[in-house]
N, C-alpha and C positions, 0 to 999 in steps of 0.2 A: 771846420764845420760849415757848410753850407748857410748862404747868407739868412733862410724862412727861418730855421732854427736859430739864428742867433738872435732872432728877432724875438721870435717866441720865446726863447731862456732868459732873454735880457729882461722882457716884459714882466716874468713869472718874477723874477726875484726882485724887479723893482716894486711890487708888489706884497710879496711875502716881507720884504723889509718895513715896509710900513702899511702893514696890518692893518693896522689899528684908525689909521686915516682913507684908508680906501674906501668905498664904496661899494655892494652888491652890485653885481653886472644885470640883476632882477631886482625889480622891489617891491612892497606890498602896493605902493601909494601907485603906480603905472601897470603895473599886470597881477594884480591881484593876491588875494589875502594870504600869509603863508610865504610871500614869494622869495622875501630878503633872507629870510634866515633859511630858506631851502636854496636859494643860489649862493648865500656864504658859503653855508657846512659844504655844498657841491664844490667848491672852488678849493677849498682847503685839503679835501682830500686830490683832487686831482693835481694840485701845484705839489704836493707829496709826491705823489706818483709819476709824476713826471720829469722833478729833479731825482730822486733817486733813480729812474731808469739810467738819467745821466752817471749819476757815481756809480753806479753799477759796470758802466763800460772803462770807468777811470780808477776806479779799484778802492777810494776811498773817501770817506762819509764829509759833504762839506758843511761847515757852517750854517750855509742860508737852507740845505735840506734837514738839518739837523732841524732848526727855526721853520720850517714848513711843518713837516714831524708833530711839532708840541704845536703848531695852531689846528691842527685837523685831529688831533686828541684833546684839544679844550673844547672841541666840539661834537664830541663824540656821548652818544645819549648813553646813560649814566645808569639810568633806571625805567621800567614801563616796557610794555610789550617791545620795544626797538630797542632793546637795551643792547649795547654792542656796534651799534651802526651808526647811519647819519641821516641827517634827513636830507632830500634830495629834491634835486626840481623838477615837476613834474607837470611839464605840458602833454601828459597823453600824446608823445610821440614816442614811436617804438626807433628802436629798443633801449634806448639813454635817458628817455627824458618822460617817462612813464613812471606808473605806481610801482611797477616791479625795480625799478632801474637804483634805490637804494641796496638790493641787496647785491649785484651787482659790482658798485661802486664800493662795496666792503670788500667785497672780493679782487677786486682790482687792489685794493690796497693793501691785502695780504698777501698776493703777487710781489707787490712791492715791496715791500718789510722781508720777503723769503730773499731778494734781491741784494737786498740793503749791504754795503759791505761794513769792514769794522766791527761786527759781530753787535751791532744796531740791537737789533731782535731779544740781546741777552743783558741788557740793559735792564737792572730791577725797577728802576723809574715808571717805569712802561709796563713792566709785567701784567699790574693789575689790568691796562688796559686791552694787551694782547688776550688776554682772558677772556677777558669780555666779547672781544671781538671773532673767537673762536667760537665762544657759544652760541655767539649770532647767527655764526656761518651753518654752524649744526643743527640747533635747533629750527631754523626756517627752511634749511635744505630742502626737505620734503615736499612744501609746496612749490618749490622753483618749478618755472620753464625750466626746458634742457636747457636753452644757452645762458641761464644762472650757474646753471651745473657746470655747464663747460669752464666758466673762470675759477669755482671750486677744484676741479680736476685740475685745474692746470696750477695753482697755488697747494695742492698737495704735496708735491714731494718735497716742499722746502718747510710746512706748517705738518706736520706730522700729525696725526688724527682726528683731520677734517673727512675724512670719507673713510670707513670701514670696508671688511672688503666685501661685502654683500654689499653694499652701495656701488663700490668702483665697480665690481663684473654687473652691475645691470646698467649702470648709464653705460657702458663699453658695449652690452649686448642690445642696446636701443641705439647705440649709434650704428654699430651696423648692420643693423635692421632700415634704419632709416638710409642709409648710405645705396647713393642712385648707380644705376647701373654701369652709368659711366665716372666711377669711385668719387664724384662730387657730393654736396649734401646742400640740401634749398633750404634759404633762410626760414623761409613762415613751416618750415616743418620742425624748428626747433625752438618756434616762439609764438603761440597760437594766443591769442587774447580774443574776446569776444566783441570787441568793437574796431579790428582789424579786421574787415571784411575784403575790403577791395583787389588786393593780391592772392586773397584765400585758392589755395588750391594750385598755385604755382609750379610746374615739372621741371623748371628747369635748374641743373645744379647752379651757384655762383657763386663768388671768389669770398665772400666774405664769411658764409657761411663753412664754405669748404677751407679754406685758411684760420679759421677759429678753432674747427676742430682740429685740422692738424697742427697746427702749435699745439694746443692744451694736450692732446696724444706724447709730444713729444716731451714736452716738457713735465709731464706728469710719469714720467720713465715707461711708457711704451717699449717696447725691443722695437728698434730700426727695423729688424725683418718681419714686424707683424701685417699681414697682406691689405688688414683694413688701412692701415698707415702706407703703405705702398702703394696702395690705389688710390689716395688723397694726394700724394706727393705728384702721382701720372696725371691727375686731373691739372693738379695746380701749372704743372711746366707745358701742359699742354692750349693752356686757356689766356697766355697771357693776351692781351692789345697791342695794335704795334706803337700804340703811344707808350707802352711799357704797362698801362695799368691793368688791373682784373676787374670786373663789369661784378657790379651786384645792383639794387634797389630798393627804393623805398617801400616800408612796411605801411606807410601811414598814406599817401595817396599819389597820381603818378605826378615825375616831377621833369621839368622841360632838360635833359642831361648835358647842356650849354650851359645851365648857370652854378654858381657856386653851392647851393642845396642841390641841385639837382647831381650834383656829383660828386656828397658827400658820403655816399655808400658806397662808391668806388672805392673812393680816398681811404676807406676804412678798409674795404675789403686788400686793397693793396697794400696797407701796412701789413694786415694778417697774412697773407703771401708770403712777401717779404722775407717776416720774421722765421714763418716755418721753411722758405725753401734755406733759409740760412742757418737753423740749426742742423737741416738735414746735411748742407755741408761741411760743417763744424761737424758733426760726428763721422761723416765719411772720412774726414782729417784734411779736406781742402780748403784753401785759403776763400775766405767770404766775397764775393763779389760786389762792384759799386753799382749800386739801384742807379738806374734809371729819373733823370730828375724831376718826373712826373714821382718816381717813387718815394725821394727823398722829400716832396714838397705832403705828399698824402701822410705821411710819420708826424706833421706836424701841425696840420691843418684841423683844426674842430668846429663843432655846431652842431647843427640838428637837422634830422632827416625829413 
């Protein structure tokens, strides 16, 4: 394992092990009111989701994900219009860290849980909560942006009756409608807010938007020979950087692409890359290739855009 990840997994679980003595990474008393228990619940679900990504390539459920698991379900709202989800932190930065970015973050987690190995998922412990957490996904869908929709889609084929099929053929027939002529897709056309003014209007496709949807295509059982997924796949081998990474940008305002925000939407777009050109060859039946170590450093790198 490269050494950023070790770093990062060492961090997550020294962490998730003592819960209870940690500290929010936000608080109310220093960035304002709401902040601690929206950066807990955020942290909880994402130290889930990100050791299970891990057991997922090792085939089997550990301990400290298992102890991840029950603290981002102790925090899980119970009851009240959010029932089903978490609350989330929200500095009005798109698209993580905004008023939309809770439902989102549900979805990420039921990505994660379809991942889960050990048959996780079918644990009655849980049940009630997986419940819960489905009707979140359902009943708010409607008002999602697309790229809400997009982590739905792609958490579909493993959660089984998150999207109906008159849902899945119109977010499929809005995506390519929206899909640019050179088979990429621009981020702020799949995430419109009304006080994201400053990129509005953007033509050009990028790596994060176009590798978001192709993974969710592929992993939401797409056919390999469908043309809209074939032209995502041409975009994406066609766009890399010769530093290895794919180029996307900030939704919230421009940022110097030297420093570490400034190249946080890179970093995300090339994970999203990444992932879809590497299912595409796991389904061709070719052996995966080793990212690029700008790629393997973007897999692990977080913050805000």
């Amino acid at each position: 394992m490269p050494e950023p990840e070790t770093v990062m997994f060492d961090n997550i679980e020294e962490r998730v092990s003592h819960w209870n003595e940690m500290k929010p990474f936000y608080s109310d008393a220093v960035d304002g009111r709401g902040k601690s228990a929206q950066s807990r619940a955020t942290e909880a679900v994402l130290n889930a989701v990100i050791l299970a990504s891990r057991d997922a390539q090792e085939g089997k459920l550990s301990t400290i994900t298992k102890t991840a698991f029950d603290e981002a379900w102790a925090l899980q709202e119970k009851s009240g219009e959010n029932a089903g989800g978490w609350r989330w932190q929200n500095f009005r930065l798109a698209p993580w860290e905004s008023g939309e970015s809770a439902y989102q973050g549900a979805a990420m987690f039921a990505i994660a849980l379809g991942n889960t190995p050990d048959n996780y998922p079918d644990d009655p412990a849980i049940s009630q909560n997986i419940e819960l957490l489905k009707d979140y996904l359902k009943r708010e869908y409607a008002a999602q942006p697309l790229m809400s929709k997009l982590y739905v889609l792609w958490a579909s084929a493993r959660m089984p009756g998150l999207l109906d099929d008159t849902q899945r053929a119109a977010l499929l027939a809005e995506l390519g409608r929206l899909q640019q002529g050179d088979g990429g897709w621009v981020l702020d056309s799949l995430d419109k807010q009304p006080f994201w003014k400053l990129l509005e209007g953007r033509a050009e496709s990028d790596g994060c938007a176009t590798g978001l949807v192709v993974v969710a295509l592929e992993e939401s059982g797409v056919s390999a020979q469908n043309a809209m997924l074939q032209r995502g796949l041409k975009w994406l081998r066609g766009h890399q950087s010769k530093d290895g990474s794919w180029r996307a940008y900030s939704l919230n305002e421009r940022r110097e692409t030297d420093t570490n925000v400034g190249r946080f939407m890179s970093d995300a777009a090339t994970g999203y890359a990444v992932l879809a050109l590497e299912v595409a060859r796991s389904e061709a039946g070719l052996n995966p290739v080793q990212p690029h170590q700008h790629e393997k450093q973007s897999l692990v790198r977080h913050g805000s855009s």
